[in-house]
C-alpha positions as CSV (number, residue, x, y, z in Angstrom):
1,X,95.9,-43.5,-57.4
2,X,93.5,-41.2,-55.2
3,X,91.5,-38.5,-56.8
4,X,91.4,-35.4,-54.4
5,X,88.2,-32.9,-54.3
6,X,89.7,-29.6,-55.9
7,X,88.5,-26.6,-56.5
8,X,88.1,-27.0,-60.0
9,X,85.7,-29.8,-59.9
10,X,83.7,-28.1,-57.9
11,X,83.1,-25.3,-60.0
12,X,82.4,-28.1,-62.8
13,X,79.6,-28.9,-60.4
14,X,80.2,-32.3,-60.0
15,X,78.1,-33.8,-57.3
16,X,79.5,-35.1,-53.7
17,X,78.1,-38.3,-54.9
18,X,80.2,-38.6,-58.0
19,X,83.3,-37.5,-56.5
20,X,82.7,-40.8,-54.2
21,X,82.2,-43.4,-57.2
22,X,85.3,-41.4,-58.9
23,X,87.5,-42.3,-56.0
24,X,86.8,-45.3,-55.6
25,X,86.9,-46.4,-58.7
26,X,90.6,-45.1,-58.4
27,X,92.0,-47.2,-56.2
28,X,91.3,-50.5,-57.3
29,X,93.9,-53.3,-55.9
30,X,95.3,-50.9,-52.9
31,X,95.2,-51.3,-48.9
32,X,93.2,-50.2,-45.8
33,X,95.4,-46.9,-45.5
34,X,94.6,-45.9,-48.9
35,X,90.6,-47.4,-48.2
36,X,90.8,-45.4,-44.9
37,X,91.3,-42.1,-47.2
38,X,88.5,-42.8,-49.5
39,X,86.1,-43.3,-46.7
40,X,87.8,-39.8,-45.1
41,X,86.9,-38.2,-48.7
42,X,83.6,-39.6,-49.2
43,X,82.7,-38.5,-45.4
44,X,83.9,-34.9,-46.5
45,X,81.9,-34.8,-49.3
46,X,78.6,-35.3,-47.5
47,X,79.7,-32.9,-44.9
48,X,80.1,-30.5,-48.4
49,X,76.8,-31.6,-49.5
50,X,75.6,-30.3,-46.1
51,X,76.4,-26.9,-46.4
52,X,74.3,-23.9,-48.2
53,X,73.8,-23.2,-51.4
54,X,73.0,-19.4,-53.3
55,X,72.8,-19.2,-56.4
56,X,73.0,-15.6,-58.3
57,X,71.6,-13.9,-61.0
58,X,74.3,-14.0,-63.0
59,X,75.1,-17.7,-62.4
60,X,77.2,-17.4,-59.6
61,X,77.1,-20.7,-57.3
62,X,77.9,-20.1,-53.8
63,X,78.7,-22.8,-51.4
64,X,79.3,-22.0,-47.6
65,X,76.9,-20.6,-44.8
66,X,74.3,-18.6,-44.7
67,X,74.7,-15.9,-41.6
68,X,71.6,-13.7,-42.2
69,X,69.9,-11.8,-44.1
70,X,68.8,-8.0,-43.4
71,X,68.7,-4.7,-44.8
72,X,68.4,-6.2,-47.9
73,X,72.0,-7.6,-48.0
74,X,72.7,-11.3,-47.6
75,X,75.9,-12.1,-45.5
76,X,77.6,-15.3,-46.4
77,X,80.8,-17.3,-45.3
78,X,82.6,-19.7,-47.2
79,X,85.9,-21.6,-45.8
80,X,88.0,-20.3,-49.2
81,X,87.6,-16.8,-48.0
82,X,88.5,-15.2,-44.6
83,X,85.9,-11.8,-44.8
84,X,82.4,-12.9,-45.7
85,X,80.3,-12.2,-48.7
86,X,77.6,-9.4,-48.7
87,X,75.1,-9.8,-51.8
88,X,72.1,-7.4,-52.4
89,X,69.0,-9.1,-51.9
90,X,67.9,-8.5,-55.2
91,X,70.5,-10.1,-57.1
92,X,69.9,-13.7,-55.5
93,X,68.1,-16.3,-57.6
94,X,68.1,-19.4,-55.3
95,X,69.0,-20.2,-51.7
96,X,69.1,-23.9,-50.8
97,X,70.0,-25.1,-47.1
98,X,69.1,-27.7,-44.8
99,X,69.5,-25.8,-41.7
100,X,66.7,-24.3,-39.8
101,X,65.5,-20.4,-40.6
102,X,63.6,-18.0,-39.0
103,X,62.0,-16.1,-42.2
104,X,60.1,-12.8,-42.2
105,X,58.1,-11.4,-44.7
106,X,57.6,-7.4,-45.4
107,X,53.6,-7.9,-44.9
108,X,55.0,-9.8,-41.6
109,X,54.4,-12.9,-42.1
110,X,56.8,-15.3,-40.1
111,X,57.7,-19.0,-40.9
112,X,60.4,-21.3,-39.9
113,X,62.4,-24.7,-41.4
114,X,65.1,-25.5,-44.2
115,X,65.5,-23.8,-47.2
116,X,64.2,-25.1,-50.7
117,X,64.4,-23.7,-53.5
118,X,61.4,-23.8,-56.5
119,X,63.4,-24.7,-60.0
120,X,60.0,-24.1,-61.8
121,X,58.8,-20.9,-60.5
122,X,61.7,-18.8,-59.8
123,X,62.9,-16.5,-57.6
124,X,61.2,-18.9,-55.4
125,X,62.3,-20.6,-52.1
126,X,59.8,-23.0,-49.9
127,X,59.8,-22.9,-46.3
128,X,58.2,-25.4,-44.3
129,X,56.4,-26.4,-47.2
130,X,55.2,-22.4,-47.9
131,X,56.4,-21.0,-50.8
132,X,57.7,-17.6,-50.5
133,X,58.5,-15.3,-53.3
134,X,62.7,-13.9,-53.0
135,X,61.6,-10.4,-53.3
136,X,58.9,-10.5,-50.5
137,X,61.3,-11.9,-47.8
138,X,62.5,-9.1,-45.4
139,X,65.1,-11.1,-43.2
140,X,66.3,-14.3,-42.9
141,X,67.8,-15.5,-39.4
142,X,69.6,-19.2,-38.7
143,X,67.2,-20.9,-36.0
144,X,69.7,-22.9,-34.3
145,X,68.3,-25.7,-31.3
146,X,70.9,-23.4,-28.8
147,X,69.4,-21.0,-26.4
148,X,72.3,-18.8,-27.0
149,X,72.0,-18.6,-30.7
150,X,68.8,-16.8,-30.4
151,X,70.6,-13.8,-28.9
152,X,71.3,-10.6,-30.0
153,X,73.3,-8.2,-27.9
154,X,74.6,-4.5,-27.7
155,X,76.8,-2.5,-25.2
156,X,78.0,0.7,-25.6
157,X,79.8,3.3,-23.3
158,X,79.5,6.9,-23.2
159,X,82.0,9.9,-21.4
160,X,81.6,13.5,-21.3
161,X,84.0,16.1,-19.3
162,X,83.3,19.4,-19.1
163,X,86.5,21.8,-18.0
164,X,84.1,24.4,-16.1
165,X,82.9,23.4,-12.8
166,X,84.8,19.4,-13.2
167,X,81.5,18.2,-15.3
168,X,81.0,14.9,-15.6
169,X,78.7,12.3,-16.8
170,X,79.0,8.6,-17.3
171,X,76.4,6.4,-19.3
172,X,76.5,2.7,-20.2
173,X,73.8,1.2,-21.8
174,X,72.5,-2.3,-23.0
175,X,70.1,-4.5,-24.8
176,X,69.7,-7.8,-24.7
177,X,66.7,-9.6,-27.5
178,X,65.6,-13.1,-27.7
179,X,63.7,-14.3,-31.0
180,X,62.4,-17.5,-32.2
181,X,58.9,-18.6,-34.1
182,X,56.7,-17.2,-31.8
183,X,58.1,-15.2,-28.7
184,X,60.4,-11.6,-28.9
185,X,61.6,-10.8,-25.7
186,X,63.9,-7.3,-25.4
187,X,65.8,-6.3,-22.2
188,X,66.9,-3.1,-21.9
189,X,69.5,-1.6,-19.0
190,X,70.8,1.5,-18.6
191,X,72.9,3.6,-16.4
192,X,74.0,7.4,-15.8
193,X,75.9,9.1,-13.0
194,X,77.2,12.6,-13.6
195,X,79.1,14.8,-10.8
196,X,80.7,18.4,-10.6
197,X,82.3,21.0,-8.5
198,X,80.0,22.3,-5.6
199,X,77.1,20.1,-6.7
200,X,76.2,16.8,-5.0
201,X,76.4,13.0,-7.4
202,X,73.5,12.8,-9.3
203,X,72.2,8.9,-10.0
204,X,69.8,7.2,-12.3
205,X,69.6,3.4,-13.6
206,X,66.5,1.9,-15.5
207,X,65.8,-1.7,-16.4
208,X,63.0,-2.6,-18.2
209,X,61.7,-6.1,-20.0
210,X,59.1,-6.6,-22.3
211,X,58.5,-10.2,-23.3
212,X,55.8,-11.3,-26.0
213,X,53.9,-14.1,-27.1
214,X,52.8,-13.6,-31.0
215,X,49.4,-15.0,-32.0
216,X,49.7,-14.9,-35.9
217,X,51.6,-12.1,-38.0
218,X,50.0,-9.1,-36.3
219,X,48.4,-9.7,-32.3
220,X,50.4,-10.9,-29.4
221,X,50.0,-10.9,-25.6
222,X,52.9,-9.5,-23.3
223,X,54.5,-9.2,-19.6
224,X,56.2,-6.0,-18.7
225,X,58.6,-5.5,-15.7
226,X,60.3,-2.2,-15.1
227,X,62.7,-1.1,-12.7
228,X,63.9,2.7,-11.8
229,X,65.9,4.6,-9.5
230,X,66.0,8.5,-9.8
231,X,67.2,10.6,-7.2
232,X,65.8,13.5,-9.2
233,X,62.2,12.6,-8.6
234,X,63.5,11.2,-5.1
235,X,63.1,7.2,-5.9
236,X,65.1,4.3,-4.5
237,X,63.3,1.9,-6.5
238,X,60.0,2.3,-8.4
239,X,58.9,-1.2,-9.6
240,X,56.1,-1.7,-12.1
241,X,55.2,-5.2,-13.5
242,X,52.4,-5.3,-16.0
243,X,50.5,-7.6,-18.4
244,X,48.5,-7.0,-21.4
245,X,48.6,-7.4,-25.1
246,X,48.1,-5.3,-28.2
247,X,48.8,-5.0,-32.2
248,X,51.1,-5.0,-34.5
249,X,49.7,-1.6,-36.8
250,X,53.2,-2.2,-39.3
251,X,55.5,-5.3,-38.8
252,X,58.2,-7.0,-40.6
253,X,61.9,-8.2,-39.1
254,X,63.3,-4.7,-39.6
255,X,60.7,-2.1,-39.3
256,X,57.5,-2.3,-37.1
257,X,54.7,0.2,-35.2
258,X,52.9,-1.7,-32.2
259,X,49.9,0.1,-30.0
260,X,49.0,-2.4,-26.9
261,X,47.9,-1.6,-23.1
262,X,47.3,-4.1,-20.1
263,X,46.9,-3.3,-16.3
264,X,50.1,-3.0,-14.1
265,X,51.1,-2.9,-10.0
266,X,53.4,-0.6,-9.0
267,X,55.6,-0.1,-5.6
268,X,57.6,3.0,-5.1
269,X,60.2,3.0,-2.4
270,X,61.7,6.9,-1.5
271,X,65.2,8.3,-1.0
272,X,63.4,10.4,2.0
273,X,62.7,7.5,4.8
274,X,60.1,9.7,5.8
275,X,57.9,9.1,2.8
276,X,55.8,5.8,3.2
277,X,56.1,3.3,0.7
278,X,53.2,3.2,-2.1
279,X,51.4,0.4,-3.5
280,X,49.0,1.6,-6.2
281,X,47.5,-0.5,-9.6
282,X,47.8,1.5,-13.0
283,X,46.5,0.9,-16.2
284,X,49.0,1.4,-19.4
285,X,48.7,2.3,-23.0
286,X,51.5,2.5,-25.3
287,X,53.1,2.8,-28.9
288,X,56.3,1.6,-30.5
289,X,57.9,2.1,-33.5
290,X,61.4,0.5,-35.0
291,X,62.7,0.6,-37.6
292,X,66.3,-0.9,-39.1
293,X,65.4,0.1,-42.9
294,X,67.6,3.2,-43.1
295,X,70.7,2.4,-44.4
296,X,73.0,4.3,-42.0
297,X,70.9,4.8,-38.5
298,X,68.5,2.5,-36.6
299,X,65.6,3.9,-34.5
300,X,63.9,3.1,-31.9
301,X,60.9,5.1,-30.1
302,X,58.3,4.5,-27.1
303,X,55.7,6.2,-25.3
304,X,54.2,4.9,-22.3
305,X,51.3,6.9,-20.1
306,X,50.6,5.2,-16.7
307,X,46.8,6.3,-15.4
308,X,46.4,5.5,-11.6
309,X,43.7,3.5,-10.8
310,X,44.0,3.9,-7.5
311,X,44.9,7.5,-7.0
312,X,42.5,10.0,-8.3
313,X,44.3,12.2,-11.1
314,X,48.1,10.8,-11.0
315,X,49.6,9.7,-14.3
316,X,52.8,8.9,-15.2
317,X,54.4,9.1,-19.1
318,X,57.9,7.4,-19.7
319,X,59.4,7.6,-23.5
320,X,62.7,7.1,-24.8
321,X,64.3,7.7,-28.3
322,X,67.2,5.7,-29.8
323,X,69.1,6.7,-32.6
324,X,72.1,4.0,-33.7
325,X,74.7,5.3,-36.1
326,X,76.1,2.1,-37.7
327,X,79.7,2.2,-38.5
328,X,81.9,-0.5,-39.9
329,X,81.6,-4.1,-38.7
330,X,79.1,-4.2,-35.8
331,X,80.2,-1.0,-34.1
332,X,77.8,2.1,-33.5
333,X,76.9,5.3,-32.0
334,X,73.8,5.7,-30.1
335,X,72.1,9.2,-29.0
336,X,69.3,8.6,-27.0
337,X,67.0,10.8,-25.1
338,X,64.5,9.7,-22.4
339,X,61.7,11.4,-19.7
340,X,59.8,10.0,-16.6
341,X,57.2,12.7,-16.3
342,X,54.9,12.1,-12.7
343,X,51.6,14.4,-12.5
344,X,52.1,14.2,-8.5
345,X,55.6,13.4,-7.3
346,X,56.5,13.6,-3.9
347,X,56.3,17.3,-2.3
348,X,59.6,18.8,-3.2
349,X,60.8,16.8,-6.6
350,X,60.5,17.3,-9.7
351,X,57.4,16.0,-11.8
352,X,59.9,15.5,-14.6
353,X,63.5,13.5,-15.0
354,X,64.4,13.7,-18.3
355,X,68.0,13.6,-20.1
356,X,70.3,12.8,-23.0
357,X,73.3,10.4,-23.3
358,X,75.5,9.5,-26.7
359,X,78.0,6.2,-26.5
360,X,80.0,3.8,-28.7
361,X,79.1,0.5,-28.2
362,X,79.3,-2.7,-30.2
363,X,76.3,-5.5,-31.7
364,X,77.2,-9.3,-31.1
C-alpha cells in the first residue's frame, strides 16, 4: 500500500519528514516500481518543505511563495489556487522562507537573506541574523541570483486628436529600475511628436539615467547621463553626464525625499548648422521625492538647476512630475508634466520647453 500526500494531512501539519517514514513504512515486501514512487514522494516532500511559510493572525498557515510585499499588502502564490493571495501587512504573525530577500524598513534600513521567524518574541522575523520587528518592515522583495529578476519595468502609450486644425500628439514613455542590497539604478525614456494642419512636426525625446551606489541607510554616491533633443529650444542632441552624491532626507522602499549635487560636462549639438557646437562644465543641485504610499496614485517629482561654470550667468532647470493612477492588476494611468527652462538659449528659441502628456501603460 502507498500513502499519498493529501491535502488533509497537510492541514494536520504533519511534517515532510513524517510523511517519508509513513510511506515507507507502508510498503513493506513490494518492488522497485513501487520503491521508485516512495523515493518520487519523499523527493516531493522536501521540495514542499522548501517552499514559504506565513502564518496569520488568526492561525492561518500558508504554504506557497512569497512574491512581495508593498503598500502594506503581502502577495502570495500557492499551486492550489490559480489568483494569488493579498494579506494586509498587519494581520501576518510569521513569515518563514529560505529564499533570499531584499527587506526595507520605514526608518530605511535595508538588509538582505532568508527569512526566520522568532517563536519567542513575536511578530518577529530574523534576516541575516538581524531581527526585525513585522510592523517596522516597509517592503519585502525576492532577491533572486538572475540579473533579470532585479528588474522592474513600465510602458505606457498616450494619443490625443484634436478635430480642429488635424491636432495631434503622440507620447510613449518608459522606465526601467534595477535594485539589489546596495545599488538603485532608474532609466527613464520618453518620447512626444505632435503635428497639425498648417503647422510644421514638432519633436522631443529625453533619456535620462541615474545610477547609485548606497553607503548605509541614508548617503550614496551617483553617475548621471542625460540625453535630449528639442526642436523647440533648437537642439539635436544636448548630452550631459554628471557625477556626484547626496542624501537621503526620508527613505524607505516606497516613499523617499533625496537632495544631492555633483559637477557635470555638457555638449550641445543645434538644429541650425550655423550654431557651433558647445562644450561647457556645469555644476548640479537637485531634490527628489517618491512616494508609492497612497493607495490609488504613485508620484514622482524632480527638480534639477544646472549653473554654468564656464559661461558667466547661464543656468539651466529641468523638473518633471509623475502621477500613476493604478488600476486593476498592474495596469495604470500616468499624467506627467515636465520643463527644460535655459537662461540663454540660442538667439531665436525659446528659454523654455515645457509640456504635458497622459498614457495607459502597464508594470512588469
Amino acid at each position: 500500500m502507498i500513502h499519498l500526500l493529501t491535502a488533509a494531512d497537510n492541514r494536520e501539519g504533519m511534517s515532510p519528514e513524517r510523511h517519508s517514514r509513513r510511506a515507507t513504512a507502508s510498503v513493506h515486501g513490494t518492488g522497485p516500481i513501487t520503491l521508485a514512487l516512495v523515493l518520487l514522494l519523499a523527493s516531493a516532500g522536501v521540495v514542499f518543505a522548501a517552499q514559504d511559510v506565513v502564518i496569520t493572525t488568526s492561525g492561518d498557515k500558508l504554504v506557497g511563495e512569497i512574491k512581495k510585499v508593498e503598500k502594506d499588502v503581502l502577495i502570495f502564490s500557492t499551486d492550489y489556487s490559480d489568483s494569488d493571495f493579498k494579506i494586509k501587512w498587519e494581520k501576518i504573525a510569521s513569515i518563514e522562507s529560505t529564499r533570499q530577500f531584499v527587506i526595507e524598513t520605514f526608518d530605511g534600513q535595508r538588509l538582505s537573506g532568508s527569512l526566520k521567524p522568532d517563536p519567542e518574541k513575536k511578530p518577529l522575523v530574523q534576516v541575516a541574523e538581524t531581527s526585525v520587528k513585522l510592523p517596522d518592515v516597509s517592503t519585502v522583495q525576492p532577491f533572486e541570483q538572475k540579473f533579470l529578476s532585479r528588474i522592474d519595468a513600465g510602458l505606457d502609450f498616450g494619443y490625443s486628436l484634436t478635430r480642429t486644425n488635424s491636432a495631434a500628439q503622440l507620447s510613449l514613455a518608459s522606465n526601467l529600475s534595477y535594485r539589489d542590497e546596495h545599488h538603485v539604478d532608474v532609466l527613464f525614456a520618453n518620447i512626444f511628436r505632435s503635428s497639425q494642419d498648417n503647422a510644421p512636426d514638432t519633436k522631443r525625446w529625453d533619456l535620462s539615467n541615474d545610477f547609485r551606489r548606497l553607503l548605509g541607510s541614508r548617503w550614496y554616491v551617483n553617475t548621471t547621463q542625460d540625453f535630449l533633443n528639442s526642436e523647440e529650444q533648437g537642439l539635436d542632441l544636448r548630452t550631459t553626464i554628471g557625477g556626484g552624491g547626496g542624501r537621503y532626507l526620508l527613505r524607505s522602499s516606497n516613499q523617499y525625499l533625496a537632495l544631492g549635487g555633483g559637477l557635470a560636462w555638457t555638449n550641445e549639438n543645434y538644429t541650425d548648422a550655423a550654431l557651433p557646437t558647445k562644450n561647457s562644465a556645469e555644476a548640479y543641485l537637485g531634490t527628489e521625492f517618491m512616494t508609492e504610499r497612497l493607495k490609488i496614485t504613485d508620484l514622482l517629482t524632480r527638480l534639477t538647476y544646472y549653473p554654468n561654470l564656464t559661461t558667466s550667468g547661464r543656468y539651466r532647470l529641468t523638473y518633471r512630475f509623475d502621477l500613476d493612477f493604478n488600476l486593476p492588476g498592474d495596469w495604470y494611468f500616468r499624467v506627467g508634466l515636465f520643463d527644460n527652462y535655459d537662461s540663454k538659449p540660442p538667439e531665436g528659441f525659446s528659454n523654455n520647453d515645457y509640456g504635458w502628456s497622459n498614457g495607459f501603460g502597464f508594470k512588469f
